[in-house]
C-alpha positions as CSV (number, residue, x, y, z in Angstrom):
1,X,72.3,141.9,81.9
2,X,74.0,144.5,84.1
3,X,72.8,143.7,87.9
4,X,71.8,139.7,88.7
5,X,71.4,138.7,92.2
6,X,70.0,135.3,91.9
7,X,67.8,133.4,94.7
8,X,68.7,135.5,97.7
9,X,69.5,133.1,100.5
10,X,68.1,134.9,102.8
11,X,64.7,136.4,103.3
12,X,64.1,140.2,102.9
13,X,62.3,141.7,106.0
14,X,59.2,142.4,103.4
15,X,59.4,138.9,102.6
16,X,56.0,136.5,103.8
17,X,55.9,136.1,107.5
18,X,55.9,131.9,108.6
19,X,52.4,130.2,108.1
20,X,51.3,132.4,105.2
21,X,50.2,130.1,102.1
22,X,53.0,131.1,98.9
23,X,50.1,132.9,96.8
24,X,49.6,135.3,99.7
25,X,53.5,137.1,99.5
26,X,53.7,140.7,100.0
27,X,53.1,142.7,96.5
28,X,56.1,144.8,95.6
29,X,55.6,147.5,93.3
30,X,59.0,149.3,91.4
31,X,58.9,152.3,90.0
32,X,62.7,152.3,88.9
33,X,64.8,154.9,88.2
34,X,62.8,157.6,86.7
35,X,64.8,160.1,84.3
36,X,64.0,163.3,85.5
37,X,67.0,165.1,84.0
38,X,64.8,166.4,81.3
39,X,68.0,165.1,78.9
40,X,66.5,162.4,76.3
41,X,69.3,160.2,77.2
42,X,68.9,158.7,80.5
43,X,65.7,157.2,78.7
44,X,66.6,153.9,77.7
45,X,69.5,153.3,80.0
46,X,67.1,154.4,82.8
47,X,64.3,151.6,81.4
48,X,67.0,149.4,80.9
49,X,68.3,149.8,84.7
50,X,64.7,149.5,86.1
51,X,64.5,146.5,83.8
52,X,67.4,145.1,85.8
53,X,66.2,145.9,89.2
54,X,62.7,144.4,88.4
55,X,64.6,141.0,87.1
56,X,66.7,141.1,90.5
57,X,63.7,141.2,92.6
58,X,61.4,138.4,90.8
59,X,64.9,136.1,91.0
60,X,64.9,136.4,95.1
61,X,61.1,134.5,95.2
62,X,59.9,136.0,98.2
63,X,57.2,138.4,96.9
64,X,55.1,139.5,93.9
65,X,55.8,141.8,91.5
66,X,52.7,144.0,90.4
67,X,52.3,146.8,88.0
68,X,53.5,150.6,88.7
69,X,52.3,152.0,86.0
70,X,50.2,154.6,87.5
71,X,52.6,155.8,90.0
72,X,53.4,159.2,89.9
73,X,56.9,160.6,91.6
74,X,57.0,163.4,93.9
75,X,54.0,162.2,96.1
76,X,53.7,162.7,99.5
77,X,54.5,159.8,101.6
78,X,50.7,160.4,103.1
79,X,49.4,159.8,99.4
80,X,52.0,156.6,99.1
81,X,49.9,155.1,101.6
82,X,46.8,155.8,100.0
83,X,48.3,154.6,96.4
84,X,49.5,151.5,98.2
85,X,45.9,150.9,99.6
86,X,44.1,151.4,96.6
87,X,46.3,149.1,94.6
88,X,47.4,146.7,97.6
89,X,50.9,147.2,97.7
90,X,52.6,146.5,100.7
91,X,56.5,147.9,99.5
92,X,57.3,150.3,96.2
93,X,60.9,150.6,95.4
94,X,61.2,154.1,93.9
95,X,64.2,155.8,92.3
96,X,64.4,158.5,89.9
97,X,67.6,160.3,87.6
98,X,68.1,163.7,88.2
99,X,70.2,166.8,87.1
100,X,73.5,166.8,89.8
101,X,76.3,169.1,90.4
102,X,79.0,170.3,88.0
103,X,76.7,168.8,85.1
104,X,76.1,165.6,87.0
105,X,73.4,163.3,87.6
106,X,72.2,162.2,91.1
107,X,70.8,158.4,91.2
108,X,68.3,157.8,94.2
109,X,66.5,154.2,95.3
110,X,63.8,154.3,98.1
111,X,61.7,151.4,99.7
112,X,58.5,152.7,101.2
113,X,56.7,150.5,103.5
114,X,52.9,150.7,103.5
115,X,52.7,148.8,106.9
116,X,55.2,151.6,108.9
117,X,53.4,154.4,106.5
118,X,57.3,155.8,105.6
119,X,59.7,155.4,103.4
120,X,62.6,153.4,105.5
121,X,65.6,152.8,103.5
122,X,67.0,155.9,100.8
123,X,70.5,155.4,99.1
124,X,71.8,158.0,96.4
125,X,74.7,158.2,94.2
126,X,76.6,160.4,91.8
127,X,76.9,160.1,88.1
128,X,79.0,162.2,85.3
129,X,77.5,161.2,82.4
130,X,75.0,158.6,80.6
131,X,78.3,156.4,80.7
132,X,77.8,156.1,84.3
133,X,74.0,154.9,84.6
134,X,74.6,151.5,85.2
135,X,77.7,151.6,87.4
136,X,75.8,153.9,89.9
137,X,72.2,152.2,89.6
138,X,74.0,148.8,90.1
139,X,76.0,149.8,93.0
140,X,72.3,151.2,94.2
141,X,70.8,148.0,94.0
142,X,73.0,146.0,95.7
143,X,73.2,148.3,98.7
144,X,69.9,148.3,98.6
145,X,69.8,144.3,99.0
146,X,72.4,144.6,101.5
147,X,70.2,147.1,103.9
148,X,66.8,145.4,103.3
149,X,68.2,142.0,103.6
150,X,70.5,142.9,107.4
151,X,74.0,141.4,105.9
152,X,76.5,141.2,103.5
153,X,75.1,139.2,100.3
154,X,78.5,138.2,98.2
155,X,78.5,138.0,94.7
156,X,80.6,136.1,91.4
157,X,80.2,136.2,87.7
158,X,79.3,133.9,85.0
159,X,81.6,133.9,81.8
160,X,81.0,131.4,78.5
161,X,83.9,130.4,76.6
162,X,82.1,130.0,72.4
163,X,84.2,129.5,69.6
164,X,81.5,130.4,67.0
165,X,78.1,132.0,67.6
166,X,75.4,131.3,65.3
167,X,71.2,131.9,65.8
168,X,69.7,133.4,68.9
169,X,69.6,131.9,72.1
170,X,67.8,132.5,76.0
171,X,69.9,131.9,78.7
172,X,68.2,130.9,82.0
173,X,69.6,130.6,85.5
174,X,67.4,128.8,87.8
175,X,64.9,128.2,85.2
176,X,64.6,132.3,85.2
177,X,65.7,134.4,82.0
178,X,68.5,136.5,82.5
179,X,70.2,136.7,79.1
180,X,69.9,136.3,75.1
181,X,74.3,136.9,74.7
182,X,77.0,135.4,75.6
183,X,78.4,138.6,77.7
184,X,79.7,137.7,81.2
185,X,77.1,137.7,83.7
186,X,78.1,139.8,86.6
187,X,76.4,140.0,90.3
188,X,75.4,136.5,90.6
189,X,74.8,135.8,93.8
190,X,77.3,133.2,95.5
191,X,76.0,129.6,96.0
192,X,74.8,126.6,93.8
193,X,72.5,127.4,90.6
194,X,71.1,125.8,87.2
195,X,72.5,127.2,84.2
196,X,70.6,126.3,80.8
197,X,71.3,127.8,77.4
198,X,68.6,126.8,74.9
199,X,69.2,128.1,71.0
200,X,66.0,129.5,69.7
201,X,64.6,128.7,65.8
202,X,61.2,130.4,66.2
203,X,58.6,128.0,68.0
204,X,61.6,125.4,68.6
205,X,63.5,125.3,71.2
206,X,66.8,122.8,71.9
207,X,69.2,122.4,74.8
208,X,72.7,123.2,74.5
209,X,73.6,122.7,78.3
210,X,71.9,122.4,81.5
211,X,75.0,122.2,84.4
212,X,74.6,123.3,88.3
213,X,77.5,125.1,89.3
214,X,78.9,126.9,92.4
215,X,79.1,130.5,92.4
216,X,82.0,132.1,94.9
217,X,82.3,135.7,95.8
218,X,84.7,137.7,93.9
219,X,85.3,134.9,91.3
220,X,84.0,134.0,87.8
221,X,82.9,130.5,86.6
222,X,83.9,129.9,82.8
223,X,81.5,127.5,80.9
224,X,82.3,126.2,78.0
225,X,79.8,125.9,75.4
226,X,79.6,124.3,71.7
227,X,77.0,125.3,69.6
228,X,76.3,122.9,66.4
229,X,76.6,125.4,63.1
230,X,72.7,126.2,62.2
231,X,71.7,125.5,59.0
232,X,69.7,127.8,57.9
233,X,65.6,126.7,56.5
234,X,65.7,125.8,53.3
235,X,62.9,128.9,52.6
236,X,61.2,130.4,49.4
237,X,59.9,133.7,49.6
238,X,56.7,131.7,49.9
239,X,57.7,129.8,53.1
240,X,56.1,133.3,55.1
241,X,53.6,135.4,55.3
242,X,54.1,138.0,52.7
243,X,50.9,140.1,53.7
244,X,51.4,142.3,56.7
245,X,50.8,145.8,57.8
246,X,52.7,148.9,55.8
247,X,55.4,150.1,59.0
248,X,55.7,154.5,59.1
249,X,59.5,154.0,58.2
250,X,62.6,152.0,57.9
251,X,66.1,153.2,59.7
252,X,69.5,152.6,61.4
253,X,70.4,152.8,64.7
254,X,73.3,152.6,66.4
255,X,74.1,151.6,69.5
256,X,77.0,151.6,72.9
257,X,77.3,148.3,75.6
258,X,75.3,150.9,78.0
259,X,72.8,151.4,75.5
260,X,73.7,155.2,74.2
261,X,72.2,155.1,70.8
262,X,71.7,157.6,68.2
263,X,69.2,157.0,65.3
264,X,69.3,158.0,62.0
265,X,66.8,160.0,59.7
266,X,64.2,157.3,58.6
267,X,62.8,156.4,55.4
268,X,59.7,158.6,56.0
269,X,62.0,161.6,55.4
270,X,64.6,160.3,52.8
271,X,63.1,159.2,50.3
272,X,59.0,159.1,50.7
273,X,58.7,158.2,47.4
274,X,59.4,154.6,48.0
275,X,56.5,152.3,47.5
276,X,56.1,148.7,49.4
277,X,56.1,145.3,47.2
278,X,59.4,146.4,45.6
279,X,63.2,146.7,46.7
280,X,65.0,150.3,47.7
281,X,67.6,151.0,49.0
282,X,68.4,152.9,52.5
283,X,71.8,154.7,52.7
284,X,72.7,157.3,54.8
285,X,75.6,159.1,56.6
286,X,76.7,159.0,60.4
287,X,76.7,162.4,61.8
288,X,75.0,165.1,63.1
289,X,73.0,166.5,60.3
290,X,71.8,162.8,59.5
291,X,70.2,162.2,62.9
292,X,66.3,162.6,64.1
293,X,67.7,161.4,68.0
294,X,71.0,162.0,69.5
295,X,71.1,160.6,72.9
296,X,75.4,160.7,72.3
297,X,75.6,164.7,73.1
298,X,77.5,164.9,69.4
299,X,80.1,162.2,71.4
300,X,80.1,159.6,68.8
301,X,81.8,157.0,69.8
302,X,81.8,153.3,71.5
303,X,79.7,151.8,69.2
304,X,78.9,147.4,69.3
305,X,76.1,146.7,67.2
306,X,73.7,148.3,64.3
307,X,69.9,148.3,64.9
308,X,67.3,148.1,61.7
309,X,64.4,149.8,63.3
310,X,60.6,150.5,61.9
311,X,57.9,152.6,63.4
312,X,54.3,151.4,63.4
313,X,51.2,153.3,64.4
314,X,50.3,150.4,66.9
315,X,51.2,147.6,68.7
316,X,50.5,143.9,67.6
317,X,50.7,144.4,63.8
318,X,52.6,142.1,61.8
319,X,55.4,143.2,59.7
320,X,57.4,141.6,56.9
321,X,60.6,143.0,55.4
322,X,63.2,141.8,53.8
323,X,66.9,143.1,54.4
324,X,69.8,142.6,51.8
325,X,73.5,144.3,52.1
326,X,74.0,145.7,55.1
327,X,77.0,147.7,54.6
328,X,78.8,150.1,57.3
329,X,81.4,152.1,55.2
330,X,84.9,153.9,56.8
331,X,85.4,157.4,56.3
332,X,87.4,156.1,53.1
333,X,84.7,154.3,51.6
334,X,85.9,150.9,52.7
335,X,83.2,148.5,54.3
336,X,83.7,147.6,58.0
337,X,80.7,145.4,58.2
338,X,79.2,143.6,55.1
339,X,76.2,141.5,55.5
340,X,74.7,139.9,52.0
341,X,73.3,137.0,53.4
342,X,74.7,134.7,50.7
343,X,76.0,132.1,53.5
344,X,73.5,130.5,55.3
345,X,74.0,131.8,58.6
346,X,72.1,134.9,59.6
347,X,74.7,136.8,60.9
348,X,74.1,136.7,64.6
349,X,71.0,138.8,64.3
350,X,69.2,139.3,67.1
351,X,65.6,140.7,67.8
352,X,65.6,143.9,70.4
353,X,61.8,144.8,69.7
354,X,59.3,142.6,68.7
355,X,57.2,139.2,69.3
356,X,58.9,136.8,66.9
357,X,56.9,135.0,63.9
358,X,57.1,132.4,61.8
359,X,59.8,132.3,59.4
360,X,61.9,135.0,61.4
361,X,65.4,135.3,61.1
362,X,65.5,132.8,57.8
363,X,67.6,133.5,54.7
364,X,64.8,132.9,51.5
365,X,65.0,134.3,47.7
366,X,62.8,137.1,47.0
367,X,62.7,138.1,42.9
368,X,65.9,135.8,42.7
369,X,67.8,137.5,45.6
370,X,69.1,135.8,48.8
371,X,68.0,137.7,52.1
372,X,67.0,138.0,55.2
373,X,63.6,138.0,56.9
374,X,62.0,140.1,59.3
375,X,58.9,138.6,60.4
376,X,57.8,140.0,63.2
377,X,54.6,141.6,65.5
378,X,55.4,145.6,66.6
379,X,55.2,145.6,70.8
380,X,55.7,149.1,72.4
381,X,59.1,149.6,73.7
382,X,61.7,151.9,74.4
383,X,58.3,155.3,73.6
384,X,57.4,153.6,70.1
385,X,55.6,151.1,68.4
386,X,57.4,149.2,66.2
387,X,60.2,146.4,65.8
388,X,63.8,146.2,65.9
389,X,66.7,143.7,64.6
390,X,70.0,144.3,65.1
391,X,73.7,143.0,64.3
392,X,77.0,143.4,66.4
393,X,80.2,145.3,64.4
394,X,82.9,143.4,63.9
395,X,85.9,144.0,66.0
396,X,89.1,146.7,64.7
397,X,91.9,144.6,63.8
398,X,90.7,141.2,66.0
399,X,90.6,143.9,69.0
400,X,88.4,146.3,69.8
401,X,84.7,146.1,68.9
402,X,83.9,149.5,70.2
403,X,84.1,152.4,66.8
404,X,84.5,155.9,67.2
405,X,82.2,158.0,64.5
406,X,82.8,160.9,65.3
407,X,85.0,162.4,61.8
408,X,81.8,162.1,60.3
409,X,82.7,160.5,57.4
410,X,80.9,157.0,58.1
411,X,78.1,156.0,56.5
412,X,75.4,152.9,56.2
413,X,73.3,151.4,53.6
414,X,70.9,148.2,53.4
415,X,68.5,147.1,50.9
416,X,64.8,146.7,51.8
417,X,61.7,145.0,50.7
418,X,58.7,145.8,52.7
419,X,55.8,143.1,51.6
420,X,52.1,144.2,52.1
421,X,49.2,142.9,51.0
């Protein structure tokens, strides 16, 4: 998570006046940052920013959150009234992406107050590039807090020293979710909190520590945390559902820390022939020519972590593939990353899209081959249906985990098994 300013403590001047009961705090509506650069790109950084925003202002407990889905930017401030009537919104928290100078973007965060019938605090910044998204919506926000709240609020970070990470995990400060990595945790608000890292097996749930610490501004508090070796289930390809829904495609993705991605062309277009109930095999090069969504301008380069993505035609349907040999090739052929799922540990996968099922995330045999699982229910996220798994690369010579792709000579393969009815 990019921006976390954890319970505020002080009270924002929307925040319920003395004597009012706690169900009746003012609604806050946020819009977010808005991409209105008409460049692709901005897309899922900008979600990802409102995302954080949205997170930042459930932590500070002095209001509810309700739905903007219907907002629509550009409105006069005389029809932000009448929205905020309608829907009984006392505050919206607007921003929106737009095209800048010199090829730039300009980054913009409002707070309208329904009660004064204006909008009373505007802050803006300048960007360069999709590289500077979360920098300049960050630095937003927390001047943002600083004007609505009257006073400096200070913030630390949160770091985790792991020797060995295996499964997927939910990391929660004061019993709210902030995280499923073990990246630092900047902007966290200075002061005493809960921290509780639970590691996740589908429906189960166990505690790997639960510690208050004190956060001081400027400085970062190191945990330490040891994480028993999973063992993976002991699964046939029995153990799950086979049946499920047939997705549109199968593909690769890759992605940046700030969430620039490209994806490659999908199964849909190379190679349509392939049936479900039997394996295939997806391979494909890393460049221009091989991509249905470039949101890198033809920059490809600072790349963490590989994404296996699948398009359904709807929410909420249950889909079951099975992934073998995911291989990440050099320009000469050589593998970078090589995932065969013969160990029983899956990998550090970790789900970006999709409500997790039963059996998710296992290693089972399937026609006498070891693999891994997907098992999971589409959701609608980041404009598609569909679900989403994805790996980090392994770091260049015990260094740097960022690649550059850009001699296009790179290339990606996996094996698939998508099991319908």
């Amino acid at each position: 998570m990019r921006l976390l300013a954890l319970a505020l403590c002080v009270l924002l001047p929307f925040a319920a006046t003395a004597g009012n009961p706690a169900t009746s705090l003012p609604h806050v509506a946020i819009v977010g940052f808005s991409n209105l650069t008409g460049n692709e790109a901005f897309d899922v950084p900008g979600e990802t920013a409102t995302g954080n925003l949205d997170l930042t202002l459930r932590m500070l407990g002095s209001y509810r959150i309700v739905s903007a889905n219907d907002f629509q930017q550009g409105i006069s401030e005389a029809a932000l009234t009448e929205w905020c009537e309608a829907q009984s919104v006392d505050y919206v928290l607007y921003g929106s992406i737009t095209e800048g100078t010199n090829e730039g973007q300009r980054y913009a965060l409002s707070v309208y107050d329904r009660a004064k019938g204006k909008t009373t605090i505007r802050k803006t910044a300048e960007g360069s590039s999709v590289f500077d998204v979360f920098s300049a919506t960050d630095s937003l926000t927390l001047s943002v807090i600083d004007a609505i709240t009257g006073r400096h609020v200070g913030f630390g970070s949160i770091a985790f020293a792991i020797q060995k990470i295996e499964g997927q995990f939910r990391i929660e400060i004061d019993s709210i979710p902030v995280a499923t990595t073990f990246a630092p945790i900047p902007h966290v608000v200075e002061g005493n909190h809960v921290v509780k890292i639970l590691r996740v097996a589908g429906d189960t749930e166990s505690v790997l520590l639960n510690k208050e610490i004190e956060v001081t501004e400027g400085e970062t508090v190191t945990l330490a945390v040891e994480i028993p070796r999973a063992r993976a289930e002991a699964a046939t390809a029995t153990d799950v559902p086979l049946a499920g829904k047939e997705p549109l495609l199968v593909q690769a993705a890759f992605y940046t820390p700030s969430y620039a991605c490209i994806y490659l062309k999908g199964s849909d277009i190379l190679f349509p022939s392939n049936t479900p109930n039997a394996w295939w095999t997806y391979s494909s090069g890393i460049n221009q020519k091989s991509l249905v969504y470039d949101g890198m301008k033809g920059k490809y380069k600072d790349f963490n972590v590989i994404r296996i993505k699948s398009n359904t035609r709807k929410s909420g349907e249950e889909i079951t593939i099975y992934i073998d040999n995911v291989i990440v090739r050099d320009q000469n052929g050589t593998p970078i990353l090589n995932l065969d799922f013969e160990i029983e540990n899956p990998a550090d996968a970790y789900v970006s899209q999709g409500k997790i099922l039963p059996g998710n995330g296992t290693l089972v045999e399937n026609n006498g081959r070891k693999c891994f699982v997907i098992h999971l229910k589409s959701e609608f996220k980041f404009g598609y249906n569909g679900i989403e798994v994805q790996w980090p690369l392994p770091r260049q010579n015990g260094k740097d985990p960022e690649w550059d792709f850009s001699n296009g000579g790179y290339s990606v393969s996996f094996d698939y098994y998508i099991a319908t009815e």
